[in-house]
N, C-alpha and C positions, 0 to 999 in steps of 0.2 A: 089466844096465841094460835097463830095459823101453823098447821103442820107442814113441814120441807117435803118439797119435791123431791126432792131426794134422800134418800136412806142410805147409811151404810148398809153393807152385806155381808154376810158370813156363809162359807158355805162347810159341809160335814160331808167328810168318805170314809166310810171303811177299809180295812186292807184286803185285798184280793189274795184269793189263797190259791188260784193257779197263773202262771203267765199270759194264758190267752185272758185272765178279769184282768193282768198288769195292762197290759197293750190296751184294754178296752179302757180303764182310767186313765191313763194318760191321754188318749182323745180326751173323752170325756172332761176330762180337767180346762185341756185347751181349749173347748168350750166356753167353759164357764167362765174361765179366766177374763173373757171381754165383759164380764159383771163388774170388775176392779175390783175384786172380793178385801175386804180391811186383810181376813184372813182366812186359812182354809183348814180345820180341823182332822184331824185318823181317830177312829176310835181305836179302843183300848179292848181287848176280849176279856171275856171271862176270867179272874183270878191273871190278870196278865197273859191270856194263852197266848197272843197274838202277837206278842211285846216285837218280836224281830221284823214280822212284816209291818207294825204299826210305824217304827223307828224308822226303814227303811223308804217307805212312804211319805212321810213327813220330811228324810231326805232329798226325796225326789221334787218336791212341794217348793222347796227350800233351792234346790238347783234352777229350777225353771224361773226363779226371782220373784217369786208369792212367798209373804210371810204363811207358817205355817204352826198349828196348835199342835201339841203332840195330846193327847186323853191318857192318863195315868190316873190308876186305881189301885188300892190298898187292900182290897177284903184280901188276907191269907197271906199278906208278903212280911218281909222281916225288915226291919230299919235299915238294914245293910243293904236289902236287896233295890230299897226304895232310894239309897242314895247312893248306889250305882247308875242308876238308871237316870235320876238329872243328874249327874257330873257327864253321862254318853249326849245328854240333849241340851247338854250346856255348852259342850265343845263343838256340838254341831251346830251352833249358832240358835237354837230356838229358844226364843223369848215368852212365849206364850203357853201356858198350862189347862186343861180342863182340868181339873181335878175330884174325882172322885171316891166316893167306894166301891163301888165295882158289886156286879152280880157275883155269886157264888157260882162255881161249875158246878154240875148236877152231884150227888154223894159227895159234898167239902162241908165241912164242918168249919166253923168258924173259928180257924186259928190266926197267925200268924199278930204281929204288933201294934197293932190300926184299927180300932173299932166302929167308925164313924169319918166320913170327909171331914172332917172338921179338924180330927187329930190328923189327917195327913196335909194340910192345910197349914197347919201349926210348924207340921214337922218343916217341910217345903220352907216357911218362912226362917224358921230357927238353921239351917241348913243353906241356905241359898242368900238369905236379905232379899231385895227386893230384885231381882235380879228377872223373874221370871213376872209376867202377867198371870192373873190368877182367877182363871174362868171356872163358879163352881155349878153345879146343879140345879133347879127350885120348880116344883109343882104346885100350879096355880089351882090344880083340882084336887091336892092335895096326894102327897107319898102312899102308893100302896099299903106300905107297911106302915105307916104316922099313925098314934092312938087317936089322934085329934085334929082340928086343922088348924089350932093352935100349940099344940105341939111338934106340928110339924113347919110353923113359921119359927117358934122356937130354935128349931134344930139350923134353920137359916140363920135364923142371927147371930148363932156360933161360931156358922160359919165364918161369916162377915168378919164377926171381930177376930176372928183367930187370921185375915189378913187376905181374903179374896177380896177379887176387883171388882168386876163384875158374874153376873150371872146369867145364863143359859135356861130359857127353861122347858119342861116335857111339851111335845105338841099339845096341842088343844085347838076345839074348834069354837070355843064358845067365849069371844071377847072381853065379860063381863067377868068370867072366873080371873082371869090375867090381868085389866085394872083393879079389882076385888084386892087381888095378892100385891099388887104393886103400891095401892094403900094401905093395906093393913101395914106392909115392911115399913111405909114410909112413918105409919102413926109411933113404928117400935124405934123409927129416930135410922132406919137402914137404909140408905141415899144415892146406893150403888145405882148403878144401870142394869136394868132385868130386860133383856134382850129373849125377844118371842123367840122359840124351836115353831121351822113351819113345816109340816110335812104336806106334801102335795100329794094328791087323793090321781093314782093313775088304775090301784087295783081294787075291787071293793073286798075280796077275800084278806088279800096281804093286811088291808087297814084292819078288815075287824080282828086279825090275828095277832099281828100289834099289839092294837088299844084294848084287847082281852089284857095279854100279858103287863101290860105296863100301866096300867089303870087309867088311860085317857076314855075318856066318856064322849059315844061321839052320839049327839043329839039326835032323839027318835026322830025326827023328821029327818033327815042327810040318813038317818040307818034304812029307810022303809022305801026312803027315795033311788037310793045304790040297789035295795032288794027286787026293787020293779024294775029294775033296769036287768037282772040274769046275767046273760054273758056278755051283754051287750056292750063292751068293752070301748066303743066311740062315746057313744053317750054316756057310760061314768067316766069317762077323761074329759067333758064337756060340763060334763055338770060337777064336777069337782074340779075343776080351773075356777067355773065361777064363784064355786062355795068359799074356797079358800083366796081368791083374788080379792075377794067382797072383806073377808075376813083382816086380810092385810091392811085392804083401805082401811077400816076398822080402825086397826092397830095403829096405823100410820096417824089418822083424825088426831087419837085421844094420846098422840107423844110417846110412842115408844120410838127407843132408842136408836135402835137397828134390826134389820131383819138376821137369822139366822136359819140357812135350810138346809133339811134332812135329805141329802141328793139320794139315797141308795144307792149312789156310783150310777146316777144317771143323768142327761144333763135336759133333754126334753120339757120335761111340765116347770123346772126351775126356771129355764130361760123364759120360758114362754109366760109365767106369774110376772119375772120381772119387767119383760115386753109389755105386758096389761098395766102395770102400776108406773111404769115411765122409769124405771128405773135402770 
C-alpha cells in the first residue's frame, strides 16, 4: 500500500494565561490555519485549573470557523462538575473531546469521582450518547506510571470499549515503539485510529525537561547530538527539523493516520515540518 501524500493534521494549544500570549495565539493560530487543520485542540490544566481560559479558547477556535477539541480531565472533579462542563461545550457547539485523566496539581490527593479516563469516557458516553467525538490518550513507550507495557495496553483497551474514537498519542522519537503499539492494539482486536503526538525539537533544554517529566525517551544519539550543539540554537532547530521531518516520513510510509502537533502556541517549526513533508 503506498502512503498518501497527503495527511490530515491536527494541531494542539494551550491557553494563554495573560492577554499579550491571547494576541500572540490568535496570530499564531492564523498561521497555521493555512494547514486546513481536521482540528485544533486547548488543553486542559492541572485538576481543571485552566478550565475558563481552555473553554474560552476553544471559543475563539470555534468563531474563526476551525472545528475545535476542548481537553477535559477528571483527576479530583465530581460527576456534577464534569457534566457541567459538557452541557457549557455542548451548547457551544463543540463536537470533539480529548479526554483524559488529568495530572494532579502539586499537594492533591486523589479525590474526587473518576479514577482513570476510561471511567470519564464511560461517563461522557452514558451522559451525552454519541454526541461528542472521543479523542483519548496512548503511550507508545509506554505510561509513566503503567506496571507493564501490557498493562498499560490494557488500560487502552478500556478505554476503547468504554466508547473512544480515536486516539492521540505522547510524543516520541523512535518509530518503531508507535508501529510496536499500533500492533499490539491491533492483535487485542482495537481498530481505532492512533494518531502520532509530534513535537517539534526548537529547544534542547525545554525537550529534555519534557521528555524527563513525561517519560518520553529521547534516543542517545539525538541526546548527545543536541548536547554538542550548547547554545547553538540554529543548529538544534536544524538538526531537529530533520530528525523529526525524517520521523514523520516514517510515520507517514508505515500508514499512520494523521499527524497531530504539539505547537506550544507556536507556529514556526510546525509550518515549516509540514512545508518539508508537502503537506
Amino acid at each position: 500500500m503506498s502512503a498518501p501524500s497527503t495527511l490530515p493534521v491536527s494541531i494542539e494549544f494551550f491557553p494563554p494565561k495573560t492577554p499579550e500570549g491571547s494576541d500572540k495565539l490568535r496570530a499564531v493560530r492564523q498561521q497555521l490555519y493555512a494547514l486546513q487543520p481536521q482540528f485544533c485542540s486547548v488543553t486542559f490544566g492541572a485538576g481543571g485549573s485552566t478550565q475558563a481560559g481552555t473553554f474560552a479558547t476553544v471559543g475563539e477556535i470555534l468563531a474563526e470557523g476551525v472545528s475545535a477539541a476542548s481537553h477535559i480531565s477528571c483527576v479530583g472533579a465530581t460527576r456534577d462538575a464534569v457534566r457541567e462542563q459538557l452541557q457549557t461545550l455542548k451548547s457551544m457547539g463543540v463536537q470533539r473531546l480529548v479526554a483524559l485523566r488529568g495530572d494532579l496539581p502539586s499537594g492533591f490527593g486523589l479525590g474526587g469521582d473518576f479514577h482513570y479516563a476510561s471511567d470519564l469516557v464511560a461517563f461522557i458516553r452514558a451522559e451525552t450518547g454519541e454526541h461528542f467525538h472521543l479523542e483519548v490518550a496512548c503511550y507508545p513507550e509506554v505510561h509513566p506510571q503503567a506496571k507493564s507495557p501490557q498493562s498499560d495496553l490494557d488500560a487502552f483497551a478500556v478505554k476503547v470499549k468504554a466508547g473512544a474514537n480515536s486516539a492521540i498519542t505522547q510524543y516520541f522519537y523512535n518509530p518503531d515503539a508507535y508501529f510496536r503499539f499500533v500492533d499490539d492494539a491491533h492483535a487485542m482486536g482495537l481498530h481505532v485510529p492512533v494518531v502520532p503526538g509530534i513535537m517539534p525539537i526548537v529547544s534542547s533544554t525545554q525537550l529534555m525537561r519534557f521528555s524527563d517529566a513525561c517519560g518520553t525517551e529521547i534516543p542517545r544519539w539525538i541526546r548527545l547530538r543536541l548536547q554538542a550543539f550548547g547554545d547553538d540554537s540554529a543548529s538544534i532547530k536544524d538538526f531537529g527539523m530533520d530528525v523529526v521531518s525524517n520521523l514523520c516520513e516514517q510515520l507517514r510510509a508505515g500508514g499512520a493516520p494523521a499527524l497531530h502537533f504539539y505547537t506550544m502556541n507556536q507556529s514556526g517549526a510546525t509550518l515549516e515540518l509540514c512545508k518539508r513533508l508537502g503537506l
